[in-house]
C-alpha positions, -999 to 999 in steps of 0.1 A, spaced: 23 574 -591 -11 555 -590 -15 516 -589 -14 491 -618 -31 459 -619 2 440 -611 5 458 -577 -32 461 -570 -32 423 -570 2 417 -548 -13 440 -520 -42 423 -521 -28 384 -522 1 394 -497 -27 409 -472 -50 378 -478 -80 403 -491 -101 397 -520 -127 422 -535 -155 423 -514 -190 415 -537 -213 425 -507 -198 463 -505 -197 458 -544 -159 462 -549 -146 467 -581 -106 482 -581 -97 506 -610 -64 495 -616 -54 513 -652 -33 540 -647 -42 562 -676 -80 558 -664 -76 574 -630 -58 601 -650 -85 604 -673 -109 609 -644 -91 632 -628 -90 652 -659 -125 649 -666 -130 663 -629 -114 696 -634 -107 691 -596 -82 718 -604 -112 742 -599 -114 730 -566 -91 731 -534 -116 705 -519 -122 667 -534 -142 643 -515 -134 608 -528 -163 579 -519 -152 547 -519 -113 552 -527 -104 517 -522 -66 510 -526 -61 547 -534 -56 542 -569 -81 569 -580 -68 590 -552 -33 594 -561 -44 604 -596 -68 632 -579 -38 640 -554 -11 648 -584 -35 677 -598 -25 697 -567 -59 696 -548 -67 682 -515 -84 653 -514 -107 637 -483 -106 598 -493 -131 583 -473 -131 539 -473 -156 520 -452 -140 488 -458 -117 481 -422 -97 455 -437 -83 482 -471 -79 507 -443 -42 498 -441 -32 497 -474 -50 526 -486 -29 546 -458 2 530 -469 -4 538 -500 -10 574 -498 17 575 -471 35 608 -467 15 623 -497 3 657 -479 -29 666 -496 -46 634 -487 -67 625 -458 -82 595 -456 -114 589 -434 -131 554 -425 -167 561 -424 -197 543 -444 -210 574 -470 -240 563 -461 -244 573 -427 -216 601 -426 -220 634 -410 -217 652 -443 -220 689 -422 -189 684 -399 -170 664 -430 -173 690 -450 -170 718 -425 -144 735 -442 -155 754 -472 -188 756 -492 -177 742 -529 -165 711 -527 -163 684 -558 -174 647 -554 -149 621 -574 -163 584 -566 -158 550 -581 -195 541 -569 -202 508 -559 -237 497 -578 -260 493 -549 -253 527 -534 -247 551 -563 -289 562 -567 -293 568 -529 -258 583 -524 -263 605 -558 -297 615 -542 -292 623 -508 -261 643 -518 -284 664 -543 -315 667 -518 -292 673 -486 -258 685 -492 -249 716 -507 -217 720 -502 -212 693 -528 -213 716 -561 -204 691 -589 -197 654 -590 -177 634 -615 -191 593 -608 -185 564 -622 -215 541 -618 -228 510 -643 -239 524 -678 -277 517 -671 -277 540 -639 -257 564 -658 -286 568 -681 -313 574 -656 -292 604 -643 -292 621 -676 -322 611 -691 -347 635 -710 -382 632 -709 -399 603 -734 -368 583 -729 -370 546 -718 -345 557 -691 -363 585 -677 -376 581 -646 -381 596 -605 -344 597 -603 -341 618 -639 -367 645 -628 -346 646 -588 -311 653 -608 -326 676 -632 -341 694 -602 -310 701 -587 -285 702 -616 -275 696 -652 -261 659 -659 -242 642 -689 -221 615 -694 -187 622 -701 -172 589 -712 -177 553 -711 -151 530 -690 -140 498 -706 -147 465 -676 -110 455 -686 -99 484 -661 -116 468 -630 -99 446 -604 -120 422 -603 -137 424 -641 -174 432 -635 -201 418 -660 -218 454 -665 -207 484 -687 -197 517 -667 -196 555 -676 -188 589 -659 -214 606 -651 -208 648 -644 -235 664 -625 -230 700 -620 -256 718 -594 -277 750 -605 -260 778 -592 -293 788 -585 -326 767 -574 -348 762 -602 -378 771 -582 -368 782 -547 -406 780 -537 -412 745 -541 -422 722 -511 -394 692 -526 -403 666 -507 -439 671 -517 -425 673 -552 -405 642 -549 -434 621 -532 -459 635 -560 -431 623 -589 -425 589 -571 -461 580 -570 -464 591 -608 -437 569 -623 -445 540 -597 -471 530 -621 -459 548 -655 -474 526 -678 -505 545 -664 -518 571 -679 -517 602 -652 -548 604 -641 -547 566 -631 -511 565 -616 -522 601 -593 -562 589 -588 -569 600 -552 -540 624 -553 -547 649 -585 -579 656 -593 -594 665 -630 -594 703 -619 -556 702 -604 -543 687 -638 -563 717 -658 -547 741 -636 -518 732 -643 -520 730 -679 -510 693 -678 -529 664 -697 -546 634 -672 -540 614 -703 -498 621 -706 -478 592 -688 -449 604 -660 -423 599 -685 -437 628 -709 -433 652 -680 -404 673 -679 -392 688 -645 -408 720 -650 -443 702 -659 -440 686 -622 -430 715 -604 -462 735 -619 -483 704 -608 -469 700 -575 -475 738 -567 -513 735 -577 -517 701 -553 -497 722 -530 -521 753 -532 -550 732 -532 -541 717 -496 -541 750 -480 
């Protein structure tokens, strides 16, 4: 079973809550879309599923019926007790309270190497969540997120897109990105104002350049498209120099967005070379 709208709202009114706007709360409370999700996961390809943000554990029940185990963490004390009620007796669910944030992703997800991230993301955390989980936790081998439309875009974008950006060139170093579906705001306890989508980011199965200093490559990408109306060789003055664009076969007169991923790693390994 998984919730409706009916119930979500009679747990909620009977334990006094409301959705929280601060931690960005917005229930999924349609049925058929927490099946559709869980679907879209392929979670069956996975004994481990780490939920973010599972809320009144309407998501999770949906991930729980496809036979995997899934770790549902909440940071939000007051759900805490219906989330657990809800999933009571329901074997292949944990449920952990802890901000995903500031977890300890190494001893969470101590127990195997290939796990698969399923999260309803709150707005204000899904970049630096999506992020950190890419740069620093590899265990985490493919994600199924739904985030608001916009973000959802910058995740998948190509190069010469509006939407391409610093965070476009970070997912397309560590993986391959698309967006699965689009998820109607009628679904949503409370209705939010913003369009949402799934977003599936697989990781490489191998690094696309093993050699490359990333958080050089990261800063160097940042401080391009921090001024990407520039043209290159104004956005990187003082950090690329004529030579170091030559060298790397890139033009100072191409804006960020015109770079692909492969065009920064070649110009991060030149400033790289050129420091030591």
């Amino acid at each position: 079973m998984t919730l409706s709208r009916a119930h979500a709202s009679h747990q909620l009114d009977t334990a006094g809550l409301r959705a929280k706007r601060a931690l960005g709360q917005n229930f999924v409370v349609d049925p058929n879309t927490v099946r559709r999700i869980a679907r879209l996961a392929h979670v069956d390809n996975h004994k481990h599923v780490i939920e973010i943000g599972a809320g009144l554990g309407s998501l999770t029940l949906a991930l729980a019926e496809t036979g995997a185990h899934v770790t549902a963490v909440e940071v939000d004390t007051s759900l805490l007790p219906l989330l657990q009620e809800n999933v009571k007796g329901i074997e292949n669910i944990s449920v952990i309270h802890g901000d995903a944030m500031q977890i300890n992703w190494t001893e969470l997800l101590s127990e195997s190497n290939d796990w698969a991230l399923i999260a309803n993301l709150p707005y204000n955390v899904a970049t630096p969540l999506v992020a950190d989980i890419l740069d620093f936790v590899p265990n985490v081998s493919r994600m199924l997120v739904m985030v608001q439309k916009e973000v959802a875009e910058r995740f998948c974008a190509s190069p010469s897109s509006s939407a391409y950006g610093a965070l476009s060139v970070k997912v397309a170093f560590h993986a391959t990105a698309r967006i699965v579906g689009l998820v109607p705001a009628s679904v949503f306890l409370p209705r939010p104002n913003v369009e949402s989508a799934l977003v599936e980011i697989v990781r490489h199965n191998q690094p696309i350049d093993a050699t490359t200093n990333q958080k050089a490559l990261f800063s160097l990408v940042k401080t391009g498209f921090a001024k990407r109306r520039k043209m290159l060789r104004g956005a990187l003055a003082g950090v690329v120099t004529t030579e170091q664009f030559d060298a790397a076969g890139i033009s100072p007169t191409a804006r960020a967005e015109e770079l692909s991923v492969h065009d920064w790693i070649r110009l991060a390994h030149v400033v790289e070379n050129h420091k030591q």
